[in-house]
Backbone bond lengths (Angstrom), bond angles and torsions (degrees), N, CA, C in turn:
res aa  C-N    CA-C-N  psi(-1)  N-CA   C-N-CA  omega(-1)  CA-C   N-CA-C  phi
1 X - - - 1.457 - - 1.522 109.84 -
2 X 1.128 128.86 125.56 1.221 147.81 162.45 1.740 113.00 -34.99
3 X 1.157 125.08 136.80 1.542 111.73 -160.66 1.965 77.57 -97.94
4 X 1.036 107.07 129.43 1.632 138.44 169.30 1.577 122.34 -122.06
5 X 1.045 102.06 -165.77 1.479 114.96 -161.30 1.670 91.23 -89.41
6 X 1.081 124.17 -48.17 1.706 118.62 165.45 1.314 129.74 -54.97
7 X 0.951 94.01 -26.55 1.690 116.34 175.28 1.821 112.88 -73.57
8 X 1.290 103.63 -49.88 1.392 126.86 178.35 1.646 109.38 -51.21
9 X 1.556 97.72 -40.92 1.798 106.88 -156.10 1.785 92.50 -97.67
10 X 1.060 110.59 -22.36 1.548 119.61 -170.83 1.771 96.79 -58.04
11 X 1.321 93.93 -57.93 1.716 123.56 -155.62 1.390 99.69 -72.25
12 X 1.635 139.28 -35.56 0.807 133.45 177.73 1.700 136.17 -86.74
13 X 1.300 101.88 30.10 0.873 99.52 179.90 1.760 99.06 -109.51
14 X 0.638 128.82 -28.59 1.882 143.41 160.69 1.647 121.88 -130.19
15 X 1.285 119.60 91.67 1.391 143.32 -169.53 1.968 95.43 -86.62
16 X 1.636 107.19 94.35 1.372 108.89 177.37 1.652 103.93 -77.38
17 X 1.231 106.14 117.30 1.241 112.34 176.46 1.750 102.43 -111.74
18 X 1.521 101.62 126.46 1.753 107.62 -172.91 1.672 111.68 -72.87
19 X 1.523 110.75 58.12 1.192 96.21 -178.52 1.638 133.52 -104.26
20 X 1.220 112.23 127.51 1.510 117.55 -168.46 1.745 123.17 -108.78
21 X 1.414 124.08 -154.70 1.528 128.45 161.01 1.387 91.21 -59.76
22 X 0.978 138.48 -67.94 1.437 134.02 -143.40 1.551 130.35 -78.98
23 X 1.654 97.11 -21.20 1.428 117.28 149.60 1.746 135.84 -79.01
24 X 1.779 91.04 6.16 1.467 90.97 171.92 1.571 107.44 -98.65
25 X 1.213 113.86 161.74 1.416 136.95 -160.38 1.654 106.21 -58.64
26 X 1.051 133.47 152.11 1.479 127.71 -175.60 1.264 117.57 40.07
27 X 1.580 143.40 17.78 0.737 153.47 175.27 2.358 117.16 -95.50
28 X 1.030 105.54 117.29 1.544 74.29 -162.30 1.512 83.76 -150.47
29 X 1.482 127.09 159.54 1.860 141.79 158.73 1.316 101.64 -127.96
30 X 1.330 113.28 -164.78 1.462 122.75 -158.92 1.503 114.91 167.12
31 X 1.680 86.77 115.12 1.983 102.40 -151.57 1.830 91.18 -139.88
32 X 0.826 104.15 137.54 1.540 110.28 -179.81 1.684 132.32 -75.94
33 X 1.186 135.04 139.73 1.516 103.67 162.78 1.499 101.23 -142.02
34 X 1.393 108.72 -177.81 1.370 106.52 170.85 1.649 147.45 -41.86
35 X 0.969 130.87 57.86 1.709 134.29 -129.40 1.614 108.72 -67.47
36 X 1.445 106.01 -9.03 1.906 109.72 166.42 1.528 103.76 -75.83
37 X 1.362 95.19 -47.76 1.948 89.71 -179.14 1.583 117.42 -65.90
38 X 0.986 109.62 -46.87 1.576 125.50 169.45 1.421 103.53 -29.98
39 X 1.400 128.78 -57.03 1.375 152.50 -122.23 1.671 95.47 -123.30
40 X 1.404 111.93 -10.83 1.937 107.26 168.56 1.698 92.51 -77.81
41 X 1.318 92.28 151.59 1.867 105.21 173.64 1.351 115.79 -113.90
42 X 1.595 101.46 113.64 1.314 118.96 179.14 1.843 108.91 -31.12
43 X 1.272 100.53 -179.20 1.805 113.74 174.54 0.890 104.39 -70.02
44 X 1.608 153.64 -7.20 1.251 129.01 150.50 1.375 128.84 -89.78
45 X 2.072 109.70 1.90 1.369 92.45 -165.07 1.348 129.40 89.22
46 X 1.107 117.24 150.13 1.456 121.26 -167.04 1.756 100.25 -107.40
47 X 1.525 104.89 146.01 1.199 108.50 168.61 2.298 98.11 -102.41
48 X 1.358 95.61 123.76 1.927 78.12 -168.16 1.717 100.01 -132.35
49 X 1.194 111.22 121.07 1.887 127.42 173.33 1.088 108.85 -91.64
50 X 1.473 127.68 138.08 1.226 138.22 173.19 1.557 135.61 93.11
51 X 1.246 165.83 -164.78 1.455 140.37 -156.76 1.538 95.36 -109.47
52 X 1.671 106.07 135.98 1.189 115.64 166.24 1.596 125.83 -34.84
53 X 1.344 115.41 -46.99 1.835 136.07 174.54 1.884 109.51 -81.16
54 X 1.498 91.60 16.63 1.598 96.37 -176.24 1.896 94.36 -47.76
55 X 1.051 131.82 158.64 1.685 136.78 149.78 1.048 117.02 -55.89
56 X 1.378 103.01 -55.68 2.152 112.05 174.86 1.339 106.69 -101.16
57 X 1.225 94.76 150.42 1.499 105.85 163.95 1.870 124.20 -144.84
58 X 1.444 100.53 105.42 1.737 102.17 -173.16 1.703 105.56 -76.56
59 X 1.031 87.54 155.81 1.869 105.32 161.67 1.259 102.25 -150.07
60 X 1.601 102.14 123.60 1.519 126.09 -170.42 1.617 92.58 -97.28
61 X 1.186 120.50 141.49 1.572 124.72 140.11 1.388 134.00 -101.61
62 X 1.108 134.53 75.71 1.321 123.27 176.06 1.264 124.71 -103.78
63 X 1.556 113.89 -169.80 1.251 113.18 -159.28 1.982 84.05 -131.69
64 X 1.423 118.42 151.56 1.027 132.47 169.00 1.555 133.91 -60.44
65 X 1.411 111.74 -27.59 1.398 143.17 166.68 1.458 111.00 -102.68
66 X 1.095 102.87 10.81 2.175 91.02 174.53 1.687 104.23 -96.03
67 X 1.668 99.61 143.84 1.809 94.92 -159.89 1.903 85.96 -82.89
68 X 1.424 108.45 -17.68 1.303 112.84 -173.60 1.522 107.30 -76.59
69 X 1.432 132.55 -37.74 1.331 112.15 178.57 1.462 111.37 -74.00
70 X 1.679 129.57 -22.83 1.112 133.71 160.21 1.961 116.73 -48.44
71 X 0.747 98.56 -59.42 1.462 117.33 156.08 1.704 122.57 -2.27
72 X 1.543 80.11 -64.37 1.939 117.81 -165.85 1.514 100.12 -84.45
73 X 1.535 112.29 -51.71 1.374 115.90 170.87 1.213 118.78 -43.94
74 X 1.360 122.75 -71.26 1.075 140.17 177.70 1.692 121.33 -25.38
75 X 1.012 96.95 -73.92 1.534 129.05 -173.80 1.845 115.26 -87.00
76 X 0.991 102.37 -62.26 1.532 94.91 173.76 1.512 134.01 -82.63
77 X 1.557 96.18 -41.73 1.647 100.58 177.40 1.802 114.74 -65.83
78 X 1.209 145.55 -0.39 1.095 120.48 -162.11 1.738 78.00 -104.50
79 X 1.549 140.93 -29.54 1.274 113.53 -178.91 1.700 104.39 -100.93
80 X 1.196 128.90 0.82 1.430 130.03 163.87 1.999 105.44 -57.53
81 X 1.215 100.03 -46.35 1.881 117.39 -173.42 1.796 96.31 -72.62
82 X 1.070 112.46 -66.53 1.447 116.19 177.69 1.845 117.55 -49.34
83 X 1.119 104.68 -30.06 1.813 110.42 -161.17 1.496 116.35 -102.65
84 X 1.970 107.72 -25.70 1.572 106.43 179.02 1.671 83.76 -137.81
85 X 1.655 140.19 -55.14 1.433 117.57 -164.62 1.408 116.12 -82.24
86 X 1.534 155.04 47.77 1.142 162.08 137.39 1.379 101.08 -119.60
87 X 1.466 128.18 -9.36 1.383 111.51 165.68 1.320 112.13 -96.54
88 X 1.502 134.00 4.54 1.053 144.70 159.35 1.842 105.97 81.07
89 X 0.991 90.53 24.52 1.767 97.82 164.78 1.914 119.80 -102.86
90 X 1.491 87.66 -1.26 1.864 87.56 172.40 1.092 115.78 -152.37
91 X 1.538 127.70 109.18 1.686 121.19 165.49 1.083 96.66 -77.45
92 X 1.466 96.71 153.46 1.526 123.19 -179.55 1.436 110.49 -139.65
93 X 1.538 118.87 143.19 1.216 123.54 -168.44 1.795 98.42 -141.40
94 X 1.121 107.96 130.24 1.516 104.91 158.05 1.588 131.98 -120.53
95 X 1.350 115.74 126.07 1.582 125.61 -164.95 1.433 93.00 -106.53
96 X 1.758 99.97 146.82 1.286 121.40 154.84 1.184 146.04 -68.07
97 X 1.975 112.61 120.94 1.712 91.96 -159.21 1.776 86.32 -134.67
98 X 1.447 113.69 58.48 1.594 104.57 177.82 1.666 115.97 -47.79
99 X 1.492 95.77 135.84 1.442 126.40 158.74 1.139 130.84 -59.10
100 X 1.225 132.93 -26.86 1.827 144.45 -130.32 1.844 99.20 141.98
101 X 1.144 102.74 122.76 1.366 121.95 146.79 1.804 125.10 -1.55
102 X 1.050 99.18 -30.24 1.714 101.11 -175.76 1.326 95.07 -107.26
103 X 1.090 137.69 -36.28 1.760 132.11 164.38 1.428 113.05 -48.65
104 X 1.231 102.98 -43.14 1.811 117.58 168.95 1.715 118.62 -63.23
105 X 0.559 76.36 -34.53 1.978 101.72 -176.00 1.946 94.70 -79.83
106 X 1.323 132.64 -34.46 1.239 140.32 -172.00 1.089 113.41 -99.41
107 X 1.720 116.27 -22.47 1.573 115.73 169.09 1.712 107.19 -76.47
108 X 1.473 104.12 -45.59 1.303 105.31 -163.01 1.934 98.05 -61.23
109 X 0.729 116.23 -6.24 1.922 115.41 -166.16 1.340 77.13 -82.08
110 X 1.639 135.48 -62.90 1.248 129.48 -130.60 1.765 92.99 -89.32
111 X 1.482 121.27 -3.16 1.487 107.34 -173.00 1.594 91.35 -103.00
112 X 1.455 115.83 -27.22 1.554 119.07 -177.39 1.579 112.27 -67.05
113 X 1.267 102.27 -31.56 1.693 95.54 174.81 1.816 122.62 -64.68
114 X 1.487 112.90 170.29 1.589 102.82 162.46 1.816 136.47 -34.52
115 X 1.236 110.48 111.86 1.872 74.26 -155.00 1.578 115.22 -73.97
116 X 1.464 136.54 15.91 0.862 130.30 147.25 1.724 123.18 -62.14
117 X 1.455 109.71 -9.57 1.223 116.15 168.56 1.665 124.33 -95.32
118 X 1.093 112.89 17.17 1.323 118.42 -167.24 1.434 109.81 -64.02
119 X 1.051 128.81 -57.48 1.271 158.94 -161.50 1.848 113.23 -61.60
120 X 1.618 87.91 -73.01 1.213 91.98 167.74 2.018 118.91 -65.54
121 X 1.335 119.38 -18.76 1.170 116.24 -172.02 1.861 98.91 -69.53
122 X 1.545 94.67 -49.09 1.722 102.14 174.51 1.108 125.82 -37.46
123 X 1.826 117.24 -70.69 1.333 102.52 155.78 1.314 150.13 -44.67
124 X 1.560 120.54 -20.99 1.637 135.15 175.05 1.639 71.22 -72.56
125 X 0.496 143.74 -82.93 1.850 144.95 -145.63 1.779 124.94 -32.96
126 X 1.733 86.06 -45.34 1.456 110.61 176.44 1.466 113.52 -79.98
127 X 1.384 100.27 -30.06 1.308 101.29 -167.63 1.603 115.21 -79.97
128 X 1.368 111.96 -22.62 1.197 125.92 171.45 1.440 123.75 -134.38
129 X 1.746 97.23 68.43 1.217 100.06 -162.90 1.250 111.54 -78.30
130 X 1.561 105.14 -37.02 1.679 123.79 -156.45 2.014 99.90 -64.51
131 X 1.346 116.11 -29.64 1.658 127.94 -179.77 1.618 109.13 -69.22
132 X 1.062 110.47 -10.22 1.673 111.57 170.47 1.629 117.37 -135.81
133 X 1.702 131.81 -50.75 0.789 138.48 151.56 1.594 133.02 -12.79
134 X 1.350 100.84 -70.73 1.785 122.71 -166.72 1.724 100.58 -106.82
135 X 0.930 116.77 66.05 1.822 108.73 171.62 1.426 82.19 -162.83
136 X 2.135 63.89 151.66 2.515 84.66 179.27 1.018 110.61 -66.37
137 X 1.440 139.16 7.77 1.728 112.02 170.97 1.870 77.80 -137.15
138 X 1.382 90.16 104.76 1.861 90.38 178.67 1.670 90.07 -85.10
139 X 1.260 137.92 -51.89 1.079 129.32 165.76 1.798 128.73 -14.35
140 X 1.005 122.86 -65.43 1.231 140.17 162.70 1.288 122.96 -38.41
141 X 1.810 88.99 -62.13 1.759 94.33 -166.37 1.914 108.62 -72.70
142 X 1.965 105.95 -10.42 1.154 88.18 -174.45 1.592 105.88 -87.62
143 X 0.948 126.17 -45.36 1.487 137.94 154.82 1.671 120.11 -7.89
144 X 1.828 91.46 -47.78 2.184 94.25 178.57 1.311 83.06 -76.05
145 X 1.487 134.80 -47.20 1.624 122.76 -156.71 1.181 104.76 -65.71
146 X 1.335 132.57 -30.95 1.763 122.45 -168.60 1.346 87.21 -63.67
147 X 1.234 113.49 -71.65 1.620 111.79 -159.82 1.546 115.36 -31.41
148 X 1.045 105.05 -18.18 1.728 99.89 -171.26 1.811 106.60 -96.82
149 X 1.301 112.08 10.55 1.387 109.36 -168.78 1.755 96.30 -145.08
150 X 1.558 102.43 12.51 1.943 117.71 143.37 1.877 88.34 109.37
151 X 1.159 146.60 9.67 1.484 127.28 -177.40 1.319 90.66 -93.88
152 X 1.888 109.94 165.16 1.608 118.66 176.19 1.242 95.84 -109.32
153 X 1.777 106.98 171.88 1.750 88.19 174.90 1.759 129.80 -61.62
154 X 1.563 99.68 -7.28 1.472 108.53 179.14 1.489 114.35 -78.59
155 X 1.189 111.22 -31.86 1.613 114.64 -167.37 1.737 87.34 -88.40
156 X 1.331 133.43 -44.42 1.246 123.41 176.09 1.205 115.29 -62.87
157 X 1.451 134.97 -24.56 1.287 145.39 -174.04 2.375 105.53 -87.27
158 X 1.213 91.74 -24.88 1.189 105.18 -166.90 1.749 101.12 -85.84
159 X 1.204 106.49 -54.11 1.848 125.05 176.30 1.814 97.91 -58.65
160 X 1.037 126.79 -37.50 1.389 99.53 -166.15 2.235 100.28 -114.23
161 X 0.916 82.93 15.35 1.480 77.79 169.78 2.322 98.66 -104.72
162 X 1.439 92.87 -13.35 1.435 79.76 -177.89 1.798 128.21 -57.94
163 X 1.325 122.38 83.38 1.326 117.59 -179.67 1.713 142.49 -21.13
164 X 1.669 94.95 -43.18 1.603 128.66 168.55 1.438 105.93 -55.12
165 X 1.014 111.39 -58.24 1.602 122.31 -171.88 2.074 103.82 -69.09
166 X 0.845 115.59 -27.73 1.738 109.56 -153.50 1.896 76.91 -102.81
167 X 1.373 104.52 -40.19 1.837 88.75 171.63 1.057 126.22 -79.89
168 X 1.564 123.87 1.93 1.600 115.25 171.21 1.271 90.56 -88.91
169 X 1.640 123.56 -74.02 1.739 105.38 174.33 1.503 146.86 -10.19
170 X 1.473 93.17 -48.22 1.656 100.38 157.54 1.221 102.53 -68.81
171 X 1.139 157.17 -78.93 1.203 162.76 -150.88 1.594 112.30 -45.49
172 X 1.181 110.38 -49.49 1.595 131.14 -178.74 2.178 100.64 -53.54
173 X 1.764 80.72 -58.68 1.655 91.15 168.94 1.500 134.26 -56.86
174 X 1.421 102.43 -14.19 1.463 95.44 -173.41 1.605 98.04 -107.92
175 X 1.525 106.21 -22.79 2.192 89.51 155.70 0.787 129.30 -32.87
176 X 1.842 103.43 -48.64 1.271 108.27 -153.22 1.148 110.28 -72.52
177 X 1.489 125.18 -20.61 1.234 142.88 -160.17 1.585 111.43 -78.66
178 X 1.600 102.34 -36.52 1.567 115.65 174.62 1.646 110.74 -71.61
179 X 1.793 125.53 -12.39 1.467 130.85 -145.28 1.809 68.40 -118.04
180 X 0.816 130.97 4.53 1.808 117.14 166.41 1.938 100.22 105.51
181 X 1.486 113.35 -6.60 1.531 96.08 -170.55 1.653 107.77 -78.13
182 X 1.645 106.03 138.12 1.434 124.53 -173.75 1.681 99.60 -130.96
183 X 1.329 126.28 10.27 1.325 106.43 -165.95 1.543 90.07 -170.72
184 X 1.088 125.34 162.17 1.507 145.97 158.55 1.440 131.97 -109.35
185 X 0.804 123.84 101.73 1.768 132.08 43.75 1.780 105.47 -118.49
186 X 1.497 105.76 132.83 1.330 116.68 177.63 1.356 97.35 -117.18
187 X 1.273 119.85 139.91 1.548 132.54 158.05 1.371 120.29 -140.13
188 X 1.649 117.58 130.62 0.998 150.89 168.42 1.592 126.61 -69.88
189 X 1.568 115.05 72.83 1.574 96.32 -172.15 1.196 86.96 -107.87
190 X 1.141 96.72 139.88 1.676 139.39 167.05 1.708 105.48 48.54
191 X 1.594 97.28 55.69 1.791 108.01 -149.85 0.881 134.82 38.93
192 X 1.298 127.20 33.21 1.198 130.47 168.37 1.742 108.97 -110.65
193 X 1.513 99.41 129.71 1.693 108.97 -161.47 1.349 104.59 -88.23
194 X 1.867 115.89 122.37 1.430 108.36 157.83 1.695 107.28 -153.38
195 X 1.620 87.94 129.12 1.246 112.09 -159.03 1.914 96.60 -84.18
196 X 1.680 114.28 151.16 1.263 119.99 168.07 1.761 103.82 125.72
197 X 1.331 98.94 162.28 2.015 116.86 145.10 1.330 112.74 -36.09
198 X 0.969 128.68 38.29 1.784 79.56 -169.29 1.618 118.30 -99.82
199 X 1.233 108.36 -176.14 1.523 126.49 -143.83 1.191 98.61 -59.68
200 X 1.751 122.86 -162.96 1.522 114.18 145.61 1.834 113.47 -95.70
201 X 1.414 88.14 -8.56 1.764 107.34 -177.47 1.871 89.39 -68.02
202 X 0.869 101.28 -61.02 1.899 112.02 -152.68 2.022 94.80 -71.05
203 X 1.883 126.12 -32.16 1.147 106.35 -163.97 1.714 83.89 -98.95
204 X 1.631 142.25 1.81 1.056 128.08 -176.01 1.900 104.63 -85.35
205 X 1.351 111.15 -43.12 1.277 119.51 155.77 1.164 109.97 -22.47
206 X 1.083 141.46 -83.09 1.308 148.91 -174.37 1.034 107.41 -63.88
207 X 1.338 156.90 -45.50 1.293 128.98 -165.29 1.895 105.29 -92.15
208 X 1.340 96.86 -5.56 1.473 94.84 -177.18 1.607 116.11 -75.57
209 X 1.533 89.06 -25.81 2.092 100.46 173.83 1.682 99.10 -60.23
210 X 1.100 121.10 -21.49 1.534 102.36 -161.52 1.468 109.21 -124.68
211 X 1.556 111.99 28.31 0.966 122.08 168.84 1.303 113.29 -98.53
């Protein structure tokens, strides 16, 4: 089913968010997997920052509604991007791992937009999650929010009725699901699995061993 306006009102009345130990903040393990398989790009493709010959390479999974990948956004990624991916020591890729229906509904905005806008649409996303996300008519409130980041109600009405799109998303999500992810935010540097927030202290640690 196409995520709609029934869908929207259905879902909002209890928003299951998969949250565990491992989705709390500074909290993190580290389990390995295959990093060629890891590294094929689902049917939608990879959205990827930073130099192809980067040394490291993360893959984030989050979910659009996690207060914890908001969290990470917020706070870590603007000097994680500044400190290793414009210095070309880390590609970074982020995959879709919706929670609930309205995380799904928030990916598909960010693949429906320009895709040079992906990125920045994500972060407007995180950053103001709680103004579309968490309110009784999530429908609505996401609808005023597109508009402010350029969709009409037709192109917003048009993007989330697209079927193709909300089944590669699932699809993307249920890799992730086979690559060990159970929680949001999971990241994969250099296949190596660690789940949580974490700092820029705690994810620079780590990428600095493998530099």
């Amino acid at each position: 089913m196409s995520v709609s306006r029934r869908t929207f009102l259905q879902s909002a009345s209890g928003i299951a968010l998969a949250v565990s130990f491992a989705a709390l903040p500074g909290f993190a393990f580290a389990a390995d997997v295959d990093l060629e398989e890891l590294l094929k790009p689902g049917p939608l493709g990879d959205k990827v920052m930073g130099a192809e010959d980067a040394p490291v390479t993360i893959v984030e999974y989050a979910s659009m509604t996690c207060s914890h990948c908001a969290h990470f956004h917020k706070t870590t990624w603007p000097e994680l991007k500044t400190k290793y991916i414009d210095t070309g020591k880390v590609r970074f890729m982020l995959r879709e791992f919706p929670l609930d229906q309205i995380a799904a509904a928030g990916f598909m905005l960010a693949r429906c937009a320009p895709e040079e806008k992906y990125y920045d649409i994500v972060d407007v996303m995180f950053h103001d999650q709680s103004s579309w996300a968490f309110t009784p008519d999530p429908y609505n409130s996401m609808l005023n929010f597109s508009k402010q980041i350029g969709f009409t109600k037709e192109t917003f009405e048009a993007c989330l009725q697209n079927q193709g799109l909300l089944d590669a998303i699932n699809a993307v999500r249920d890799r992730g699901a086979n690559f060990g992810v159970d929680a949001t935010p999971t990241f994969f540097i250099n296949g190596e699995k660690h789940s949580g927030a974490l700092s820029i202290e705690e994810i620079s640690k780590i990428i600095d061993e493998k530099l």
